[in-house]
N, C-alpha and C positions, 0 to 999 in steps of 0.2 A: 733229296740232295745227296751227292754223295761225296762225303766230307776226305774220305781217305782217296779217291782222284785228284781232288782240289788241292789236298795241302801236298799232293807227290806233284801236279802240277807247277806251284807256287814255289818251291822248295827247291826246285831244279835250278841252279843258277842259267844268264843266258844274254850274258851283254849284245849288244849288236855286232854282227859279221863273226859270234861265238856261242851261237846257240844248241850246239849239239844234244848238250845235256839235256834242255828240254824238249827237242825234237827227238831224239831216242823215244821218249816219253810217250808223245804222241803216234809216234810210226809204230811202235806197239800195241797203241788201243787200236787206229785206223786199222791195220794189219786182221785183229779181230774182226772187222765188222764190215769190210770194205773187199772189193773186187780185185783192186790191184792197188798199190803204195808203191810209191814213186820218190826221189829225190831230184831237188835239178842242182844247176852249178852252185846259183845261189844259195843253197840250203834249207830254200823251202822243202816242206812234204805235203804231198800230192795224194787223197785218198780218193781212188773213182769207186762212189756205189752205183752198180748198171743200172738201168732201167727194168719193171718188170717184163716189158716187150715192148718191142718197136711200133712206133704210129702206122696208121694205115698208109699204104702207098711207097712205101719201103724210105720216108725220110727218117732224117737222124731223129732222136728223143729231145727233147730240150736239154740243153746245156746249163746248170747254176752252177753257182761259184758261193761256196761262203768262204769266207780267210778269216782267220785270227790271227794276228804277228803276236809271235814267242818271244822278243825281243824284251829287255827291260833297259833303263837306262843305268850305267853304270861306269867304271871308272879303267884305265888302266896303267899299269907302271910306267912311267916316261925315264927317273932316273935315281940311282939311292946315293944319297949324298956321305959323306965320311963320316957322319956320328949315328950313321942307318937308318937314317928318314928318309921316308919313299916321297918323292915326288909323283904325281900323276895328272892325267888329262881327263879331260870327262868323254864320256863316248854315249853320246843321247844328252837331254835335256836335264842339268841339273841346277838346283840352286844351291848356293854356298853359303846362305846362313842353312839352308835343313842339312845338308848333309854334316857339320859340324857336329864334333861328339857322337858320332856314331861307328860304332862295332861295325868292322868292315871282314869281309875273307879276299887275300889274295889266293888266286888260283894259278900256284906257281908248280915246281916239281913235285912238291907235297903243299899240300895248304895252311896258309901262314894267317892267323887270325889276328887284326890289329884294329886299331882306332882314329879315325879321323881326330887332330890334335886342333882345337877349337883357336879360331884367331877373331875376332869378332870385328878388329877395324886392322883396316890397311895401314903404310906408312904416313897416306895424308889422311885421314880420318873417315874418310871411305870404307861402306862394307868390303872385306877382306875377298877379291878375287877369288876363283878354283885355282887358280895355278898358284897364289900365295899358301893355298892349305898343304899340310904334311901327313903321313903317317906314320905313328907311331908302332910297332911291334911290340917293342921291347928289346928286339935282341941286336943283336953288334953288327955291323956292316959285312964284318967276314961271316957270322951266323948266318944271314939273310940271304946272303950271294947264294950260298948253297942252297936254297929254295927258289930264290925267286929273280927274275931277270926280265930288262926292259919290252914292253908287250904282253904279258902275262895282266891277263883282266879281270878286276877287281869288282863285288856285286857285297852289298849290306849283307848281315849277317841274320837281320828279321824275317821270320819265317811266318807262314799264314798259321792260325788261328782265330778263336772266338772271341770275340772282347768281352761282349755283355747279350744276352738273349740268341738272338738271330743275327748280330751283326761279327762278320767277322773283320779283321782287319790283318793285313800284309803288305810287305814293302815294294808289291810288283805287280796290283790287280790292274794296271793296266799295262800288260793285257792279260793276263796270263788267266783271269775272270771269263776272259774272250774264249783263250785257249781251251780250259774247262768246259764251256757250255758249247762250245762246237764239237770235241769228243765224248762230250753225253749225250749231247744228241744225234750224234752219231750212233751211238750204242745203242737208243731208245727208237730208233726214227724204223718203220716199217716197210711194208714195198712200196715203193715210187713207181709216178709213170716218167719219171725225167732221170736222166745221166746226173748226177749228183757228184762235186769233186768240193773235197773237204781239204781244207787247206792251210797250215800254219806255217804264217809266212816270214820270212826273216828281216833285218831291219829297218823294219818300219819307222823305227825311233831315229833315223839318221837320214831322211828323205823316200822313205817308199819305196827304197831299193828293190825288195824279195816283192813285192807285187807284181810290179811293170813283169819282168818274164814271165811270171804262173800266169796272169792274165792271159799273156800273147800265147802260151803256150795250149792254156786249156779252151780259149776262145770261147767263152760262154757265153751266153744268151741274157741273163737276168744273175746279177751275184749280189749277193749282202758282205758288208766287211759287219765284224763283231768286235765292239770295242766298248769302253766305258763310255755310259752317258755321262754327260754334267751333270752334278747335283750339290743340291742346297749345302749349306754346311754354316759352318761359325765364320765371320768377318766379312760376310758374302750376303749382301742384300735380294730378295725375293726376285729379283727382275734379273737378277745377271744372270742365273740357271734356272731352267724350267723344271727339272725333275727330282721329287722325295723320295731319299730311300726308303723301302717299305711297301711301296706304292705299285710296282710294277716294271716292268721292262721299258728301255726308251727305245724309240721309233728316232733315226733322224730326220728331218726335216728341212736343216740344211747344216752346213760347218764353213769353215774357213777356208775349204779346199773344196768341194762339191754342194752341187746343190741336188740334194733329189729327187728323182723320176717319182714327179709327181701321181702319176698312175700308181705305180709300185707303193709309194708311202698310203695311199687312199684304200688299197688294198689290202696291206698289211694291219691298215686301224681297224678295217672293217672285219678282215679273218679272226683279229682278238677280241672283237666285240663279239661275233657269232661264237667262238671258242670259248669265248669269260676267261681271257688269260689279260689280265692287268697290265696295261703298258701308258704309259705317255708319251706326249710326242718333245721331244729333245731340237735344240740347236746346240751341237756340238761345237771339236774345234779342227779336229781333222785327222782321218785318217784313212788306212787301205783303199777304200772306195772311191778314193780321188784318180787312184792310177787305174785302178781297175777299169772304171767307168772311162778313159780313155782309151786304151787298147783297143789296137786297131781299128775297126770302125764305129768303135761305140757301143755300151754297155748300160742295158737299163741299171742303174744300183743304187745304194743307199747303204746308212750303218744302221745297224741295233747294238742295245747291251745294256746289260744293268748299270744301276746311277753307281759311280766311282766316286767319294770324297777324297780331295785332296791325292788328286793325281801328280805323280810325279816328286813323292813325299817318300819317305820310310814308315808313313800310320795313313797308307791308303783303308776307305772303308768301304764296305760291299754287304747289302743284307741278304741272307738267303734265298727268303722271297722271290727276291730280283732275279738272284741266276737261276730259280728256276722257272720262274716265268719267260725267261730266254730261252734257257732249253725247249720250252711248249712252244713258244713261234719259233722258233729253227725247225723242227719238229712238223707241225703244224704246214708249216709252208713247203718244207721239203715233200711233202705229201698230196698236197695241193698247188704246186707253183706251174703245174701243168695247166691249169683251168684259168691261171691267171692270164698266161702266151695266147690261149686258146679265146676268151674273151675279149684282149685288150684292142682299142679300137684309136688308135693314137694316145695323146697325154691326156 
């Protein structure tokens, strides 16, 4: 594993339609290890690894796609009221009892470190809305102005680390887990007989935006999105998620937005049984793979990725194990997903 890509990964802040900071990140490693790096409008990045040579008969190589969206969910200044409480909106998916009481950074002219100010019920006895919640800084309304102004967006302050053994835990492993194990293995991955484009795509977290064009644009044959599987956890009964962290990388099998190319999923179980790289098969909830797998005329796809506790929290958990069992099928398949095109005989 490699702990100091992951926590530069994880550490980069990167709300949706503001992802630079961690896309710099990756157009760096890509750039390393990749043929050509690309940017589109969206703010995807685009890594093409070529092929070792072209198939016989002068057609093109296979075309994959993996994507990981750099995107996390997080907040941004709407308005700072006269006693310098910031009001803000949420940009991605958040809940307003978690994000209460939590150390925030805005990312204004310089960066302004403050605190979600904890409201627990509304005025009729109702959990407390996002737009009921405040931030706190500290400093005076005139202090603040000089920092920070309506639009400037806001991401927690938790950074990745180890919790206990093998488990780490951060405020943004979905995806940024994704992001990881697609530029490791990118780094690890050897010669291919397929066009390989490596891809961290932007917000995801806001309806799939940065997918739908890299899709259309790289048109690829067979893609995987890499995202957090479901997994077990506290107040979460045996039957709602199918995957143990610990246990191995998850396969999707279907989600709430795609259902997957069954071939590709039978395949993928079978290359980790022959490999001995530990995965399960996952029912997710949705992601990248859904647009993917539409473009233009249709996309074999599917998701992978290590099990994610408590997605969409400030104490997501992710065990070792898991991403690097990711990396060996990303890996693994990039290396072999030629044999897969060349084999497949319908679903």
């Amino acid at each position: 594993m490699n702990s100091e890509l992951l926590q530069r990964v994880c550490q980069a802040p990167g709300v949706p339609g503001f992802e630079n900071a961690a896309q710099d990140i990756a157009a760096e490693v890509l750039d390393a290890c990749c043929d050509e790096v690309t940017r589109d409008a969206l703010g995807n990045v685009i890594g093409l690894k070529k092929a070792v040579a072209r198939p016989r008969g002068g057609r093109d190589p296979l075309r994959v796609m993996l994507a990981a969206h750099a995107d996390e969910p997080g907040m941004m200044v709407k308005h700072i009221n006269g006693k310098g409480f910031v009001h803000f909106i949420p940009v991605g998916g958040l809940n307003p009892v978690i994000v209460q009481s939590q150390r925030v950074i805005i990312h204004g002219r310089r960066p302004v470190r403050g605190a979600i100010v904890p409201k627990l019920n509304g005025g009729d006895g109702k959990p407390a809305a996002l737009t009921d919640l405040l931030i706190d800084t500290g400093l005076t309304k005139a202090r603040l102005e000089k920092r920070v102004q309506p639009g400037d967006t806001i991401t927690f302050e938790n950074d990745a680390s180890v919790l206990n053994g093998k488990m780490w835990v951060g405020r943004n492993f979905d995806n940024r887990i994704g992001v990881y194990c697609l530029l490791e293995a990118m780094r690890t991955v050897g010669e291919t007989q397929a066009d390989i484009y490596a891809v961290s795509t932007a917000q995801e977290e806001v309806g799939l935006r940065g997918a739908r064009p890299a899709a259309f644009g790289v048109a690829p044959d067979i893609a995987l999105a890499i995202d957090g599987s479901m997994a077990r956890g506290a107040y979460v009964g045996d039957h709602e998620n199918l995957c143990e962290p610990g246990k191995g990388t998850g396969i999707y099998v279907i989600d709430k937005l795609t259902i997957g190319h069954p071939g590709l999923v039978r395949y993928l179980c079978e290359m980790c049984e022959k490999a001995k790289i530990p995965y399960q098969r996952n029912i997710g909830g949705g992601t990248d793979a859904s647009a993917i797998q539409q473009s233009r005329a249709g996309v074999i796809a599917t998701t992978v990725g290590a099990p994610v506790r408590y997605m969409h929290s400030t104490v997501q958990l992710c065990h070792a194990d898991d991403m690097d069992a990711t990396v060996a099928l990303l890996v693994r398949f990039m290396e072999t997903a030629h044999g897969f095109a060349a084999g497949r005989k319908g679903r």
